[in-house]
C-alpha positions as CSV (number, residue, x, y, z in Angstrom):
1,X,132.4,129.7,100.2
2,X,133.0,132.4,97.3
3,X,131.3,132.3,94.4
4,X,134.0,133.8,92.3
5,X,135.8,131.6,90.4
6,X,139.2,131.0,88.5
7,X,139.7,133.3,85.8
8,X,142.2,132.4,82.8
9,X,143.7,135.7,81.2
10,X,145.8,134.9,78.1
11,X,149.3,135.1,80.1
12,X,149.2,131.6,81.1
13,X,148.1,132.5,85.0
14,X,144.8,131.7,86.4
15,X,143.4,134.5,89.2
16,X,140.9,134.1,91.4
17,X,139.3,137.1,93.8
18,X,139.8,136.2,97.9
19,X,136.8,138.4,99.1
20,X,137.5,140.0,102.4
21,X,135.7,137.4,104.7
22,X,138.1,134.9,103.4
23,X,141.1,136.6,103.9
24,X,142.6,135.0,107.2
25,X,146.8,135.5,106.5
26,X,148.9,138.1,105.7
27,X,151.1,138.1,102.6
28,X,153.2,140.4,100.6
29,X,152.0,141.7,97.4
30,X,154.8,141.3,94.9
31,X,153.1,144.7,93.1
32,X,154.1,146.7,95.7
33,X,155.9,145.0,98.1
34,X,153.6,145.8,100.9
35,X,152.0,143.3,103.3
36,X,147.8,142.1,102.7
37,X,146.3,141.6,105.6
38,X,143.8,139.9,107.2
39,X,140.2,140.9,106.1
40,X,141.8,142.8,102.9
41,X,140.3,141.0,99.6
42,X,143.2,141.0,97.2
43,X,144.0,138.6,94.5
44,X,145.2,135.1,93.9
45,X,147.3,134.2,90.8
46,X,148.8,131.1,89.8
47,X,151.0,130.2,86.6
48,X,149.5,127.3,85.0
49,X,153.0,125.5,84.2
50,X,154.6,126.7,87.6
51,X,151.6,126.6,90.4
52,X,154.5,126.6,93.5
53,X,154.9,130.0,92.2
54,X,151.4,131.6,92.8
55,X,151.2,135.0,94.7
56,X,148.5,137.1,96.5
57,X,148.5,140.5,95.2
58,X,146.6,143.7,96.0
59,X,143.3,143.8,93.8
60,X,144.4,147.1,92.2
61,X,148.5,146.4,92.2
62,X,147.4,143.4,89.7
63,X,145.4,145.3,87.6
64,X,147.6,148.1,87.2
65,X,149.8,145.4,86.1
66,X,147.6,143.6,84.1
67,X,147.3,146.7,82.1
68,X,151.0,147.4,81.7
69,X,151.4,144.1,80.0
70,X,148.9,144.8,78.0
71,X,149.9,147.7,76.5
72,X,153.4,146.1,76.7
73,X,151.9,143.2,74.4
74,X,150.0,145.6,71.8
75,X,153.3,147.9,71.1
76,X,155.7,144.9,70.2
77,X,152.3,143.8,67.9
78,X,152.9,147.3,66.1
């Protein structure tokens, strides 16, 4: 069982860490469009209002997007 938990960024998504050991399935990473595989930790994120929706994505893919939006989010603030 991981210890990592959800984690609820301000963009109405909750994200939890799949550590490699936990990682049995492959998916495709909507970041990159590029299959996870087994044994690969990566990323879990769920909308809150929409939670059919959620997506594995690659650890760094979602952070590199994570980052875009915010810096999307602090130039319309300006």
């Amino acid at each position: 069982m991981s210890t990592h938990g959800w984690t609820e960024p301000d963009d109405g998504v909750d994200v939890r860490h799949v550590q490699p050991y936990e990682a049995d399935k492959t998916y495709r990473c909507p970041g990159c469009d590029h299959e996870i595989g087994p044994g690969l930790g990566h990323e879990v994120v769920v909308p809150r209002e929409r939670p059919e929706e959620r997506r594995h994505w690659h650890s760094g893919c979602w952070h590199r997007a994570a980052r875009q939006r915010e810096r999307a989010s602090r130039s319309r603030k300006r």
